[in-house]
Structure formats: structure tokens, C-alpha cells
C-alpha positions in Angstrom: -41.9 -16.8 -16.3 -41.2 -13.6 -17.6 -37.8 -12.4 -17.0 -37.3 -9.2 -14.8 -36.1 -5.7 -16.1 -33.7 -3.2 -15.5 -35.0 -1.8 -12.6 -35.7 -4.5 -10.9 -32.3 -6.4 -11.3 -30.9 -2.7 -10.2 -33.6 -3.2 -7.1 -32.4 -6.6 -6.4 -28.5 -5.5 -6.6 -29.3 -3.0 -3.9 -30.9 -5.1 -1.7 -28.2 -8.1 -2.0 -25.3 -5.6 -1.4 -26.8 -3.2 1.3 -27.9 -6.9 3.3 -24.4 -7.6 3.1 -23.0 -3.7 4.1 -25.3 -3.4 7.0 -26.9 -7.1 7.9 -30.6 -5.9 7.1 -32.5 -4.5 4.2 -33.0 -0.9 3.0 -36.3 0.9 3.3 -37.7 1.5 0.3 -36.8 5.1 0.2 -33.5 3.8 0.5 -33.8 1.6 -2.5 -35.6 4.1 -4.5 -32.7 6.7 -3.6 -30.2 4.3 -4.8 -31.8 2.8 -7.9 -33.1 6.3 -9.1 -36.8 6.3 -8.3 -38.0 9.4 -6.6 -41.6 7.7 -6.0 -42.6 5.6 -3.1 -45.2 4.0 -5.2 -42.9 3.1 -8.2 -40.2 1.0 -6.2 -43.2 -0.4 -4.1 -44.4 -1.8 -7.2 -41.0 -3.1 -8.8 -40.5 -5.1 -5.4 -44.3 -6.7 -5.8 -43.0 -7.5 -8.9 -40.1 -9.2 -7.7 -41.8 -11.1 -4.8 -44.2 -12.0 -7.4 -41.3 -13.5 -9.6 -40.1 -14.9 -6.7 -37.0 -13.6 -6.0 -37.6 -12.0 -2.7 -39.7 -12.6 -0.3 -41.1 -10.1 2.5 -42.0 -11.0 6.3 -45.4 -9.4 7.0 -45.4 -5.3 6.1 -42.1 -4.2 6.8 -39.6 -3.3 3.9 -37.0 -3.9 6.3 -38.0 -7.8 6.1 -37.1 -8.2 2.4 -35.1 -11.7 2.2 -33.5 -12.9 -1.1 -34.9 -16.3 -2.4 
């Protein structure tokens, strides 16, 4: 298994402290906004990466359904 990058420990930080802070996960504009990517696309890609590594997981199409593994 290929170990993740920057971004995407910076992505899974987010998410793990903004679950805590308000008891459900961030959009993805919201993690883009607070990991420093200004495109949709880009983040949405980092986070396939990371369910693919299978650290998260999502719950059908919502970004709000991200759940650490």
C-alpha cells in the first residue's frame, strides 16, 4: 500500500477535527477551504484517494457522510 501524501493527511486532519468540532463532516468546499485547494475537483479526488487507501469511507454520495476507518 502506498502511503498517503501531504494533502491527503492535511484532508484527513480536517475531517477528524471538524467531526469532533461540529459532530458531522465538512463539505468538500469546506475541506478544500481549509486544506488550501480552491478546486472542487482536486479535493474530490484526494478523498477517492483516501477511500481508496481505506482510510475513510463514504455513505452513498454525500460528502457529508465521510466516516474515518
Amino acid at each position: 500500500m502506498n502511503e498517503i501524501t501531504e494533502t491527503q493527511r492535511r484532508i484527513l486532519i480536517c475531517v477528524r477535527e471538524w467531526i469532533a468540532e461540529h459532530g458531522e463532516a465538512p463539505t468538500i468546499r469546506e475541506i478544500g477551504g481549509q486544506v488550501g485547494l480552491s478546486s472542487t475537483s482536486s479535493t474530490a479526488y484526494q478523498i477517492g484517494r483516501l477511500e481508496q487507501h481505506g482510510v475513510i469511507s463514504r455513505a452513498g454520495r454525500s460528502w457529508r457522510s465521510i466516516r474515518l476507518c
